[in-house]
N, C-alpha and C positions, 0 to 999 in steps of 0.2 A: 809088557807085564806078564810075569809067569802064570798059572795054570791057580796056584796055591793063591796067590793076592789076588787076583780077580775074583775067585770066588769068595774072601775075605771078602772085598770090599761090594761083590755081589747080596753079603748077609746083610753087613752094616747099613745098607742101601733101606733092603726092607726092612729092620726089624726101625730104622727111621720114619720110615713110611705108617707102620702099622702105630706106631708111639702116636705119631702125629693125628692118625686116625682114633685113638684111643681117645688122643682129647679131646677131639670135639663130639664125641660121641658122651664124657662126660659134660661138655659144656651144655649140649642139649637135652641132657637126662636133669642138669638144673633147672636149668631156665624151664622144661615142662615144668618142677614142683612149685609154680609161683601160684598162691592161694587165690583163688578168684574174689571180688568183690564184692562186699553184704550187699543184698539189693534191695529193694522201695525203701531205702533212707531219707528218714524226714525228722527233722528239728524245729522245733517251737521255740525261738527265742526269747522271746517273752517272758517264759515260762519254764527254760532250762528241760523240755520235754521230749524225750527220743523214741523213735522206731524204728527198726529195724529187721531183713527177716536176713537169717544167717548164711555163712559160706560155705560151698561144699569143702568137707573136711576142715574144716576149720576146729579149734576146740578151746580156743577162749576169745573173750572181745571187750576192749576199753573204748570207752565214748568219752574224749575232750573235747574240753573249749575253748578257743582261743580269740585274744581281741583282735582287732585287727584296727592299723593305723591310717587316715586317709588322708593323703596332701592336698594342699589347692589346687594343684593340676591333676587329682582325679588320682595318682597311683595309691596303690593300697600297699601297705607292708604288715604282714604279718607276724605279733609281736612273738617271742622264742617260745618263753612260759606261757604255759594252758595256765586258763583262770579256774579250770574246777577237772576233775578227771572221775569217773564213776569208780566205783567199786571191781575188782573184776566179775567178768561177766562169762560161766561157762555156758558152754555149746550144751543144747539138751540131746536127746536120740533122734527128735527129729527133729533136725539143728535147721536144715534148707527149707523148712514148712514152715519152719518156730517164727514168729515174731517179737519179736524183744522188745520191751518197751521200761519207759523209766522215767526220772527225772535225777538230774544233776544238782547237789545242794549247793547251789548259787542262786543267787537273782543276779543274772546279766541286764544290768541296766544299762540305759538307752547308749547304742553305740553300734558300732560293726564288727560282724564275729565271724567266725569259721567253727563248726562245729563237724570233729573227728571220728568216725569209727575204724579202730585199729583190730585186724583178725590176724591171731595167730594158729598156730599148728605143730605137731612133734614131729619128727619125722622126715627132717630137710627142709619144708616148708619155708618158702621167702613168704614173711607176711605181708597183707593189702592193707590199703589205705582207702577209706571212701569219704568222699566230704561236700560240705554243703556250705553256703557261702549265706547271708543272714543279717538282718537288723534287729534288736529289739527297742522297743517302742517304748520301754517301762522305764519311767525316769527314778532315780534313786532316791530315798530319802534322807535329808540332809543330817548331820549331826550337831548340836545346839545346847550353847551352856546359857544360861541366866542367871547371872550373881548380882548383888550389890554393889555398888558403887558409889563411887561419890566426884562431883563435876564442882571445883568450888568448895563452896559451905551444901553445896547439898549435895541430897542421894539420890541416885539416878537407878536405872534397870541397865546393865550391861550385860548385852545379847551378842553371840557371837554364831555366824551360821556359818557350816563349811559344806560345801556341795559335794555330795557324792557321784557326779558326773560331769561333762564336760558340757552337754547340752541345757540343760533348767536355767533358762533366762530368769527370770524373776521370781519371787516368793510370797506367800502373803502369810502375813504375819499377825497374829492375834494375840489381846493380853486379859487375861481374866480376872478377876478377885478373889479369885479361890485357889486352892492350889495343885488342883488338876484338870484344868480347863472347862469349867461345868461353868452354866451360868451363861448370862449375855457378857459378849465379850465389851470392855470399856474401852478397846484403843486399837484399829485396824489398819494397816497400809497391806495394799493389796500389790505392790510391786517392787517387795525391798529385793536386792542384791544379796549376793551372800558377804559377808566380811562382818564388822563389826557394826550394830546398829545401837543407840543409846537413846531410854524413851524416861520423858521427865514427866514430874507431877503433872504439870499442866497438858500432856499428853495423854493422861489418864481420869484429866476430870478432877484433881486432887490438888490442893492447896501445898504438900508437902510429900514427903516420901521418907519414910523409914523402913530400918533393914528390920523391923517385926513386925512390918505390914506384909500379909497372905496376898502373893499372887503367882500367877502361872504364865508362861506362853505357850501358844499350840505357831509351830511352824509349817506351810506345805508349800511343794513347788506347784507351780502354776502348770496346767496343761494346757498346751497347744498344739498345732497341726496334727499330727496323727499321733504323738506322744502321749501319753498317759500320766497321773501325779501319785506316787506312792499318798499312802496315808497319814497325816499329820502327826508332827511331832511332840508330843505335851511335856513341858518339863517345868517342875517348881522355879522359882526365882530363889537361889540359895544365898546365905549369909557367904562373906567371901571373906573373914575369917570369925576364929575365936579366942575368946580371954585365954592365955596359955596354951595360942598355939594350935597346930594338927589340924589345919586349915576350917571352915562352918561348915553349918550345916552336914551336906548330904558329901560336903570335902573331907570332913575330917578324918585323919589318919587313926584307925584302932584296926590293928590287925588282928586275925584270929589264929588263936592256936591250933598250929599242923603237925602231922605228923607224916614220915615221909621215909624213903629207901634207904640207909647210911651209903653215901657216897652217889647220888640220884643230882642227874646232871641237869634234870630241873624238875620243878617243882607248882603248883599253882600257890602262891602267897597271897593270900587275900589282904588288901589294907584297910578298905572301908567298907561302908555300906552304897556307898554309887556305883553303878554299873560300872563305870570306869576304873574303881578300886578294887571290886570282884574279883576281878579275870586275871588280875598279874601273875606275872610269871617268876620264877626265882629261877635262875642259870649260874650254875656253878663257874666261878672263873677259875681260869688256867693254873692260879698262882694265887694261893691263899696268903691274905695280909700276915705279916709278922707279929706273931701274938696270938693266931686263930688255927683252928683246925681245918676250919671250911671259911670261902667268902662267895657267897653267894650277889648278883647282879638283881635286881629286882626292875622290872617296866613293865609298865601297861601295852597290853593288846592293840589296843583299839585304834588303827591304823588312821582310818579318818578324826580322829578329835584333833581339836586346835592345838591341845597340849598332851604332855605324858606326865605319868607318875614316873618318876626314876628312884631306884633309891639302893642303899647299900647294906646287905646282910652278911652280921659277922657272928658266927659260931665262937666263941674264944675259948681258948686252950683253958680248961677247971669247970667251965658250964655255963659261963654269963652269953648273953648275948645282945649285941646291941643290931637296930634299925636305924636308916638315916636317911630320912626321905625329904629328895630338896624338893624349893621353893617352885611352884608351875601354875599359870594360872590360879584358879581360887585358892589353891595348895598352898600351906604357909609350912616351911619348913619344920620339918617333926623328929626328934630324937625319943626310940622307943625301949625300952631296955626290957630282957625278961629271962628264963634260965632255959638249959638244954640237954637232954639229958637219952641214952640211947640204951635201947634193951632189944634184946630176939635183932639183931641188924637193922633196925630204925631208930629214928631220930624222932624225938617229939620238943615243939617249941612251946613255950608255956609265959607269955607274958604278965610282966607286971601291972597290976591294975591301980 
């Protein structure tokens, strides 16, 4: 090898060498920026309650919570989705001294959790993860319809209880003659199940039963071993329908006039006056019917009820608008019609009475 290529291949040698150095020099200039761990983390499950004190250099921090799964042979799996995630949470000046404290709006009822503090940082910063592993005690309280019914020639109470947990063995169940649980109760079983329960005259001390006799139930889950029982359920016994429709009582369908964003991908539609009918949602679909400007999805919220409201809103091409709210539990199928009309880029619904 001449004079000229050996010193060629004497450069290429080192400036390999120096590269090679270069990188692990930035490999270890990372791995230093990894943010240290919030420390005395402590979580109240019970109670969705956090503390924490902050990390050096840290400059913001998320506290979730996650359920977590436990098999018969003991393994745990922790499910993907947090059940609740805080607000974010900035670092103050004196962020390593600061203790953080909060509550998560959730009631984590009775189950196995993991509950998350996430610290980030600008500046390169890999963020930490700190966490704590947890049971809450707090049994859920169950969601509960009571409508009329009829078994036969006669009219019964149909009670429907759905558990809000996976632990609450038993319920007790109470029925009143009034119709918000006041009063001595007339008819008690102190270890109903959840699912459907149906209570007759003679159940109540009553010779008969009709859908314009006042009464209530109050439902609660039972406590035992170290579990706790939310607080009683009270709910009228409602008619389960009406002459012309739009389901009884506290079912029946009257929505109220809204008013909303032109082209607003949802919307809160109110259809009744029961909680259940409050809360619904309107969601724009992808592909408006033929004949309409807009067709809006209508369903109820309310994750745990035995039934939903579902129903179909159509804006239509000149101003009409129809509602079509099918048949669900006490809900008796309702067709509602009313006019629509849009100014300053809103929309306002305005039903027919």
């Amino acid at each position: 090898m001449n004079l000229a290529k050996k010193c060629l291949m004497t450069s290429l040698v080192a400036l390999s060498l120096a590269a090679l150095a270069s990188c692990g020099s930035t490999s270890a200039s990372t791995a230093g920026k990894v943010l240290p761990e919030v420390s005395e983390f402590t979580f109240d499950f019970s109670k969705s309650a956090y503390s924490f004190k902050g990390a050096k250099n840290a400059t913001i921090y998320f506290v979730k919570l996650y359920s977590e799964t436990k098999a018969s042979d003991g393994t745990i799996t922790l499910n993907t989705n947090a059940v609740a995630t805080s607000e974010m949470i900035k670092a103050t000046t004196d962020n390593v001294d600061k203790t953080y404290t909060g509550t998560l709006d959730y009631t984590a009822v009775a189950g196995d959790y993991r509950a998350v503090v996430k610290a980030f940082a600008t500046g390169g910063y890999k963020g930490s993860v700190s966490t704590v592993d947890g049971t809450s005690y707090s049994l859920g309280a169950p969601t509960v319809t009571a409508v009329w019914g009829t078994e036969g020639p006669d009219t019964v109470m149909s009670i429907t209880i759905t558990a809000s947990d996976t632990i609450t063995k038993d319920y007790t169940v109470k029925v009143f003659k009034s119709a918000d649980g006041t009063g001595d109760a007339v008819y008690t079983n102190a270890t109903a199940k959840a699912g459907a329960l149906t209570i007759k005259a003679s159940d109540v001390g009553a010779t008969a039963l009709a859908d314009s006799d006042t009464y209530s139930v109050s439902v609660q889950g039972n406590a035992f071993d170290s579990y706790t029982a939310a607080s009683a359920v009270v709910t009228a016994v409602s008619k389960q329908q009406n002459p012309g429709g739009g389901g009884g009582g506290d079912f029946a369908i009257s929505p109220d006039n809204v008013t909303f964003d032109k082209g607003a991908k949802e919307f809160t539609m109110p259809l009744g006056s029961y909680q259940l009918l409050k809360t619904c949602k309107a969601t724009l679909a992808d592909t408006a019917t033929a004949g309409s400007d807009y067709t809006y999805n209508v369903v109820s919220t309310d994750s745990g009820a035995p039934f939903k409201a579902e129903g179909t809103l159509e804006l239509i091409t000149g101003g009409n608008v129809t509602l079509d709210v099918k048949a669900a539990g006490p809900i008796t199928a309702t067709s509602v019609k009313g006019t629509w009309a849009e100014a300053a880029s809103q929309i306002t619904i305005t039903w027919s009475k």
